[in-house]
NUPAMI-537666 format. One line per 2 residues: number of its first residue (from 0); their letters; for each residue x, y, z of N, C-alpha, C, O, CB. Coordinates in steps of 0.2 Angstrom, whole numbers, plus 2048, in hexadecimal, padded with zeros to 3 digits. Glycine has a CB too. Layout:
residues N
NUM	A	X/Y/Z/X/Y/Z/X/Y/Z/X/Y/Z/X/Y/Z | ...
END
This chain:
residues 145
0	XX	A74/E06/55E/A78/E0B/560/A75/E0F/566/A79/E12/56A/A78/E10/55A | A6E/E0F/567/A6D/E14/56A/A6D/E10/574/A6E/E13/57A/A66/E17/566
2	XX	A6D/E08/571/A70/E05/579/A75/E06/578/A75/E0A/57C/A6F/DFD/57A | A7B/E06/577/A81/E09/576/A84/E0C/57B/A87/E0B/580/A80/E0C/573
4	XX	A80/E13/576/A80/E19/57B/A7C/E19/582/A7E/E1E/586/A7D/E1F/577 | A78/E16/583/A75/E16/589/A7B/E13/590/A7D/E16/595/A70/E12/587
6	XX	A7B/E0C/58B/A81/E0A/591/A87/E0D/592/A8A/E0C/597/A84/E04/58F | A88/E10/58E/A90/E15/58E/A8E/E1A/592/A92/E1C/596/A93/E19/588
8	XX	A87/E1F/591/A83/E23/597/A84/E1F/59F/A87/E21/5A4/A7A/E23/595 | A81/E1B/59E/A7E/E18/5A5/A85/E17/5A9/A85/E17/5AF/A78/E0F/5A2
10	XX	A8B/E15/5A5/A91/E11/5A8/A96/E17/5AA/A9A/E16/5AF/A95/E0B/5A1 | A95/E1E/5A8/A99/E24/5A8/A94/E28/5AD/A96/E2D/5B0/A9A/E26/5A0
12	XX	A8E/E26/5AD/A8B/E2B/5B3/A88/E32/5B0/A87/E37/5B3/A91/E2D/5B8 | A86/E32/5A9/A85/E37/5A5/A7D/E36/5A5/A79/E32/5A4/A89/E35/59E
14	XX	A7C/E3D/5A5/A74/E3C/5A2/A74/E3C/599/A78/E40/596/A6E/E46/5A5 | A71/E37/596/A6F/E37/58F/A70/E3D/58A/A72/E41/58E/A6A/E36/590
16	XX	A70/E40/586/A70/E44/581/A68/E45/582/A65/E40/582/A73/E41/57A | A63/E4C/582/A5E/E4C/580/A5A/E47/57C/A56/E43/57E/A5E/E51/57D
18	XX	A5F/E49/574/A5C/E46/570/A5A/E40/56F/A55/E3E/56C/A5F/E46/56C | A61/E3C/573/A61/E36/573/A5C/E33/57A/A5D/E2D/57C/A68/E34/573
20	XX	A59/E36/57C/A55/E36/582/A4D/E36/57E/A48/E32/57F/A56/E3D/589 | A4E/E3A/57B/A47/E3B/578/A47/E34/574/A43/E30/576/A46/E41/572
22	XX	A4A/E33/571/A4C/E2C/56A/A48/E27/56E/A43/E25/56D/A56/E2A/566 | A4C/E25/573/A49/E21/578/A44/E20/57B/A42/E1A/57E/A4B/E22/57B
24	XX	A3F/E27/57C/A3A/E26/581/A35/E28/579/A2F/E29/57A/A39/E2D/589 | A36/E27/573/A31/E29/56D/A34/E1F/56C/A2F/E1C/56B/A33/E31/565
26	XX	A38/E1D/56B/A38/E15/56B/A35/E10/570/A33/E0A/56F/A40/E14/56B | A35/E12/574/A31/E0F/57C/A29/E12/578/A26/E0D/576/A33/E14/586
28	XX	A28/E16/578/A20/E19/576/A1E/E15/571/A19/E12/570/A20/E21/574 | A22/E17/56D/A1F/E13/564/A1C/E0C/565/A20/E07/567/A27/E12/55C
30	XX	A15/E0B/564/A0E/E05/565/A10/E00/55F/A0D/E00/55A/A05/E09/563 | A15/DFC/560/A19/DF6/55E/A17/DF6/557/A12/DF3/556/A18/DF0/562
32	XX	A1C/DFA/552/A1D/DF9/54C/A1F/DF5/549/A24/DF3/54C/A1E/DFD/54B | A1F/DF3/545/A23/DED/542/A2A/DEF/541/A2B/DF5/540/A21/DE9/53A
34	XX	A2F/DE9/542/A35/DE8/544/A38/DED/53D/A36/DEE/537/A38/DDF/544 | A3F/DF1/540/A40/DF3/538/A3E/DF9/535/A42/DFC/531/A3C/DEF/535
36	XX	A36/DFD/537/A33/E00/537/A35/E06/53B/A37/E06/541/A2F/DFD/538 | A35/E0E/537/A35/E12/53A/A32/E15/53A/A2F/E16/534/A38/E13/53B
38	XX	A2F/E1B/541/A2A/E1E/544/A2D/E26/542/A33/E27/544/A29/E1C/54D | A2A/E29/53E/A2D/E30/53F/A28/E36/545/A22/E37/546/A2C/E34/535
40	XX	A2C/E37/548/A28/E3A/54E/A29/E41/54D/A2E/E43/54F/A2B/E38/557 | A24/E48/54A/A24/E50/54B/A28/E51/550/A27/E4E/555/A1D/E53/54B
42	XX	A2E/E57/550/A2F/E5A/555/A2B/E5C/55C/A2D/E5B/562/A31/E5F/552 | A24/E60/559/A20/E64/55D/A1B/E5C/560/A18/E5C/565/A1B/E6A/557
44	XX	A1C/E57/55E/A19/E51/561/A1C/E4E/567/A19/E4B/56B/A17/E4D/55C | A22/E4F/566/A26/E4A/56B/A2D/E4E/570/A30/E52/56E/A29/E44/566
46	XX	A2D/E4D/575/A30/E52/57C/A34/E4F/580/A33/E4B/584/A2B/E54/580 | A38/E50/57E/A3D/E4B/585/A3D/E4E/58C/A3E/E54/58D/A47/E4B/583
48	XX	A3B/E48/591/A3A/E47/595/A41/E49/59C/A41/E4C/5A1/A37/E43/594 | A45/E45/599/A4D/E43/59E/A4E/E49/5A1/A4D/E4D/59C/A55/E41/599
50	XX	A50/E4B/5A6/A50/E53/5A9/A4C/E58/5AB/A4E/E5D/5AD/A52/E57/5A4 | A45/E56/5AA/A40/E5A/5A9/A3D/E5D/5B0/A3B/E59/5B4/A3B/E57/5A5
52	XX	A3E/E61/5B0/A39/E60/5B8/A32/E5F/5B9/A2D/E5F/5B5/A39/E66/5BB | A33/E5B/5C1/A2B/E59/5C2/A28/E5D/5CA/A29/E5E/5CF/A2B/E4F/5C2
54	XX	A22/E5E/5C5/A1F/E62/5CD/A1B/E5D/5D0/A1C/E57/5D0/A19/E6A/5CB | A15/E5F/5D5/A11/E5B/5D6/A0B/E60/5D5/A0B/E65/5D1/A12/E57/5DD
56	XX	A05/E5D/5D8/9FE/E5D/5D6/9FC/E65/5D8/9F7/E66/5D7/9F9/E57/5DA | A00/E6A/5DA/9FE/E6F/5DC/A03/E74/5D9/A04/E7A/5DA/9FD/E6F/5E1
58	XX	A07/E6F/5D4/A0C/E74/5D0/A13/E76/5D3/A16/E7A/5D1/A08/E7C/5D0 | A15/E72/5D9/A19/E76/5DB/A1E/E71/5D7/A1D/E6B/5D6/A19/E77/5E3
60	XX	A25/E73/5D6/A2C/E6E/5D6/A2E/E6C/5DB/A30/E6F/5E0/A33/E71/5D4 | A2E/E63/5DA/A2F/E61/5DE/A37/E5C/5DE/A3A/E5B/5E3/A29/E5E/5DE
62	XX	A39/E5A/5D6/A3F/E56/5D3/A3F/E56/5CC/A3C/E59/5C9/A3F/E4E/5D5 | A44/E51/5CA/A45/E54/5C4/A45/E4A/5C1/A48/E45/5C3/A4C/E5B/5C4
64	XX	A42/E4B/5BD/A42/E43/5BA/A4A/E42/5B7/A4D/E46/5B3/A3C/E41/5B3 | A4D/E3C/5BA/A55/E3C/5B7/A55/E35/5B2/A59/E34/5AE/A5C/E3C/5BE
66	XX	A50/E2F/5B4/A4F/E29/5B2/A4B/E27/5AE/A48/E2A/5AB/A50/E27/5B5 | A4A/E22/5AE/A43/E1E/5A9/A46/E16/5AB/A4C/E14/5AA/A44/E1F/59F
68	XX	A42/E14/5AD/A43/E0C/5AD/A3C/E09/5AA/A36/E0A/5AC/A45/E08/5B6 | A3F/E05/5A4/A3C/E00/5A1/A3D/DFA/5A3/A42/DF7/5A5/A3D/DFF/59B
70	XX	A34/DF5/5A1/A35/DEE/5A4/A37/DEC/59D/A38/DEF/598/A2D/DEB/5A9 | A37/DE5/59E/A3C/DDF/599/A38/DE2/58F/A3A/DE5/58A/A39/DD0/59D
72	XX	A34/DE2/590/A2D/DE5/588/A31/DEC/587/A31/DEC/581/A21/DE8/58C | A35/DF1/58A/A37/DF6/588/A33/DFC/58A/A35/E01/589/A39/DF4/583
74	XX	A2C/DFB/58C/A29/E01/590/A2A/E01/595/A2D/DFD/599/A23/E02/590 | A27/E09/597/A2C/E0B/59D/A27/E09/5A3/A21/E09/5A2/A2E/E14/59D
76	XX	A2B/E08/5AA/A28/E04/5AF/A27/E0B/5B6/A22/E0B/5B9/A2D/DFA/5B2 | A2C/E0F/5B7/A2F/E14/5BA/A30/E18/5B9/A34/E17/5B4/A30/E15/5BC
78	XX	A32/E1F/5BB/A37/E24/5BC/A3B/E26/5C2/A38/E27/5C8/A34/E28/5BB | A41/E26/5C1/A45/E28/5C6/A47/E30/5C6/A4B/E34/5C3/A4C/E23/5C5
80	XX	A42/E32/5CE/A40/E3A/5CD/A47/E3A/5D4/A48/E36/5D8/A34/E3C/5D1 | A4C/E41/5D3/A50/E43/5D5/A4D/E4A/5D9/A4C/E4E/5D6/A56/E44/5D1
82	XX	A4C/E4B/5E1/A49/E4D/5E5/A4F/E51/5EB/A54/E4F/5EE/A44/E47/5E8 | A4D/E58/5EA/A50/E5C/5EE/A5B/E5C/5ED/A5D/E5A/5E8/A4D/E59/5F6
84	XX	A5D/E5D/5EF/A63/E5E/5EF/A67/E64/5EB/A64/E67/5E6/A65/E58/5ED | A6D/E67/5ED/A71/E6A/5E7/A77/E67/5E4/A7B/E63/5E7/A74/E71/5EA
86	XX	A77/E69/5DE/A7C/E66/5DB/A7E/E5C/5DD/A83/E5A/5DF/A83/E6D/5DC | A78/E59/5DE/A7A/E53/5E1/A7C/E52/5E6/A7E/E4D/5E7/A7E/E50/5DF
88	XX	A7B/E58/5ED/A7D/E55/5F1/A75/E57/5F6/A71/E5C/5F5/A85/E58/5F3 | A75/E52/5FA/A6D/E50/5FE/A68/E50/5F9/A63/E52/5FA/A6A/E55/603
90	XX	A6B/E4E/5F4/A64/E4B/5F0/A5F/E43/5F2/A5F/E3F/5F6/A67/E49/5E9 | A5D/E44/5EF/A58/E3D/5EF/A55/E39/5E9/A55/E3B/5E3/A51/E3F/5F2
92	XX	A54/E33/5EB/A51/E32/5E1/A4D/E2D/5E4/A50/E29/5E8/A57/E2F/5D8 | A47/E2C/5E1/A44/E2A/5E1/A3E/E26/5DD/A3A/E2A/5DB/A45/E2B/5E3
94	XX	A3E/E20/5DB/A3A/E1B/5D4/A33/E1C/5D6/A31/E1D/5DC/A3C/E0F/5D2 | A2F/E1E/5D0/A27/E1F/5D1/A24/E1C/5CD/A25/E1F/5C8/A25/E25/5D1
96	XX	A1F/E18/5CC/A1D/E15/5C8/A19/E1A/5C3/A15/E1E/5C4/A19/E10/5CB | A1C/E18/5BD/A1B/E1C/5B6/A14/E1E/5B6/A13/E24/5B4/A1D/E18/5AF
98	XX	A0E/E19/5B7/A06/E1B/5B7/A06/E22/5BD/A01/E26/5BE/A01/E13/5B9 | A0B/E22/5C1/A0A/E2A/5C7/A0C/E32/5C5/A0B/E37/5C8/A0F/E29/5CD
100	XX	A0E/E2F/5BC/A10/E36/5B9/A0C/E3A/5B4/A0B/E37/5AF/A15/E35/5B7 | A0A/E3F/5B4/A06/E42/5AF/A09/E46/5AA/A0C/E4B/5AC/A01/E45/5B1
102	XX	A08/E44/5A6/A0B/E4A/59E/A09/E4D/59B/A05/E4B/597/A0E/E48/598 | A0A/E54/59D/A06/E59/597/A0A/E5E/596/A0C/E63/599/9FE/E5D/59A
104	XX	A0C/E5C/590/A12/E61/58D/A0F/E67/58A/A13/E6A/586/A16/E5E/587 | A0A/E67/58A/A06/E6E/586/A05/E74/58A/A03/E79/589/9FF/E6C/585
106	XX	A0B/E71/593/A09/E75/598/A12/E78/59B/A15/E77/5A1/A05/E6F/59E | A14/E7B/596/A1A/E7D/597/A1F/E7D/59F/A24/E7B/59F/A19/E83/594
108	XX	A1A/E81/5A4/A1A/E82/5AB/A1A/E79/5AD/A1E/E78/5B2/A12/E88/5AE | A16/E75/5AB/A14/E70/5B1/A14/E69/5AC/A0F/E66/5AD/A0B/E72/5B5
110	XX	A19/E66/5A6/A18/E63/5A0/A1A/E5E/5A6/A20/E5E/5A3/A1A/E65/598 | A1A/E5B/5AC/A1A/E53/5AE/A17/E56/5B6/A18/E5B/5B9/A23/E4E/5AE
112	XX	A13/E51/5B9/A10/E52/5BE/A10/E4B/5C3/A0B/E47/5C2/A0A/E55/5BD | A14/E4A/5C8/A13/E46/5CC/A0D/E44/5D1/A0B/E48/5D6/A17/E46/5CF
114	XX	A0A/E3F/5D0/A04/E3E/5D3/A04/E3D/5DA/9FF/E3E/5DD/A01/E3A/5D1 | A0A/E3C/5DE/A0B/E3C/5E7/A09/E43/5EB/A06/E48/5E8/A13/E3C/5E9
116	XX	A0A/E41/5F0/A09/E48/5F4/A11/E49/5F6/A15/E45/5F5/A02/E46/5FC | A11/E4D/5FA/A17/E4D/5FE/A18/E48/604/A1E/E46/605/A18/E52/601
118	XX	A14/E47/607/A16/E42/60D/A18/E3B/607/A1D/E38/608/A0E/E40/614 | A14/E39/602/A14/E35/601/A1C/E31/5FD/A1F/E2C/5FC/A0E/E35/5FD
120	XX	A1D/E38/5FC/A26/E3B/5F7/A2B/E38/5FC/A2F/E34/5FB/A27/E47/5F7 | A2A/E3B/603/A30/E3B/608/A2F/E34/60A/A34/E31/60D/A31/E41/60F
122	XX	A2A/E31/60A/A28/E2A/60E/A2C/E25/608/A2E/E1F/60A/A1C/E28/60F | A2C/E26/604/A31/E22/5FF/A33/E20/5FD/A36/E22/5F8/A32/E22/5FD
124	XX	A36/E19/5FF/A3F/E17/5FE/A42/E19/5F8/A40/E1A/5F2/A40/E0D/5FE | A49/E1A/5FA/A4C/E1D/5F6/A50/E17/5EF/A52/E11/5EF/A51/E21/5FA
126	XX	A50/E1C/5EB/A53/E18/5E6/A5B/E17/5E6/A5D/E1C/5E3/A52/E1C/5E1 | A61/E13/5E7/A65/E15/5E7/A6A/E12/5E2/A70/E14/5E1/A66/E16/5ED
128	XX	A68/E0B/5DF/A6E/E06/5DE/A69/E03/5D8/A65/DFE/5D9/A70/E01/5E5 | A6A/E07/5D1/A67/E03/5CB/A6A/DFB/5CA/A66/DF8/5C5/A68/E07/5C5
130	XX	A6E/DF9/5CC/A6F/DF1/5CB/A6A/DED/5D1/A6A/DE7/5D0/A79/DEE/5CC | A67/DF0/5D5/A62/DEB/5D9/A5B/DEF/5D6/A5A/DF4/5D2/A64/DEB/5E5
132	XX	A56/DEA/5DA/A4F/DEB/5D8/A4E/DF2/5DB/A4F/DF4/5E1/A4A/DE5/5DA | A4A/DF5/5D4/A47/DFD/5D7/A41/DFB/5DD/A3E/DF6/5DC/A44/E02/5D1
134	XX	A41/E00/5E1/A3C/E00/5E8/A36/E05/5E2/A39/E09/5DF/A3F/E05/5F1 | A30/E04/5E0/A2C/E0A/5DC/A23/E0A/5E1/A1F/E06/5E3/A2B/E06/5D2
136	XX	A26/E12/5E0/A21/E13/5E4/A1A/E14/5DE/A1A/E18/5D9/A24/E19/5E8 | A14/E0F/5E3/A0D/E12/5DF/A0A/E16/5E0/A07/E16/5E5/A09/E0F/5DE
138	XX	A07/E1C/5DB/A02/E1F/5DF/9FB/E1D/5E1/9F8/E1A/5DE/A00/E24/5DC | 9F9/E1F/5E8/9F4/E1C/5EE/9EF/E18/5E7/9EE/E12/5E6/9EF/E23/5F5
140	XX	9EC/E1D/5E3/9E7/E1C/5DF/9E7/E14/5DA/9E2/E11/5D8/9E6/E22/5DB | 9ED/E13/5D8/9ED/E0D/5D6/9EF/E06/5D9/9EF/E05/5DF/9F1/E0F/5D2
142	XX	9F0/E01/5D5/9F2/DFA/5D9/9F7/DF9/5D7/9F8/DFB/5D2/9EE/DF4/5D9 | 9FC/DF6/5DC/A03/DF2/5D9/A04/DEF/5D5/A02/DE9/5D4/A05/DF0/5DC
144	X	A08/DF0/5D2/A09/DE9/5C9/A0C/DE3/5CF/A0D/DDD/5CC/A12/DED/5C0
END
């Protein structure tokens, strides 16, 4: 059901339901339980991401995570971070390789933090066309998959 509703998201141009955004990123998370099996996840444990804003390393807002792309296994490979613009117009979006993001939801003010710099932000190819291969950007510190 919940591919479903995704595809009916994805095909309508709709951001997800919270809920159904959470369901999703606690089903990607959950450390391969047997088939069948369900994960009961505490409210206070688990946070949906989809919408959220993301600052960078000095706290400032920089975009706002609008995506998630998973590789073929169903964990997640990127994020498609939405950068500057109003109401969609001169926006930007751009894929960042998921290991460039940090989560601390314990941090009301700053609960995702991108690990780029700004130059590194605007030097970025842009995201534009989910039916071709995403461009993902790594941060300098790591190596390319």
């Amino acid at each position: 059901m919940l591919d479903r509703l995704f595809r009916r998201c994805k095909f309508l141009r709709m951001p997800l339901p919270r809920e159904a955004a959470l369901a999703a990123l606690v089903l990607t998370a959950a450390s391969s339980p047997e088939v069948g099996e369900v994960q009961h996840i505490p409210p206070d444990q688990a946070r949906a991401v989809l919408g959220e804003m993301v600052t960078d390393a000095d706290g400032k807002d920089v975009g706002r995570l609008v995506d998630i792309l998973v590789g073929d296994q169903g964990q997640p490979q990127a994020a498609v971070i939405d950068f500057g613009g109003f109401m969609g117009v001169g926006n930007r979006k751009i894929a960042v390789d998921w290991n460039a993001l940090r989560f601390t939801p314990t941090d009301p003010q700053h609960p995702i933090t991108l690990n780029l710099t700004q130059d590194q932000i605007k030097a970025a190819p842009e995201y534009k066309d989910p039916a071709q291969a995403a461009p993902v950007v790594v941060a300098p510190t790591q190596t390319p998959r």
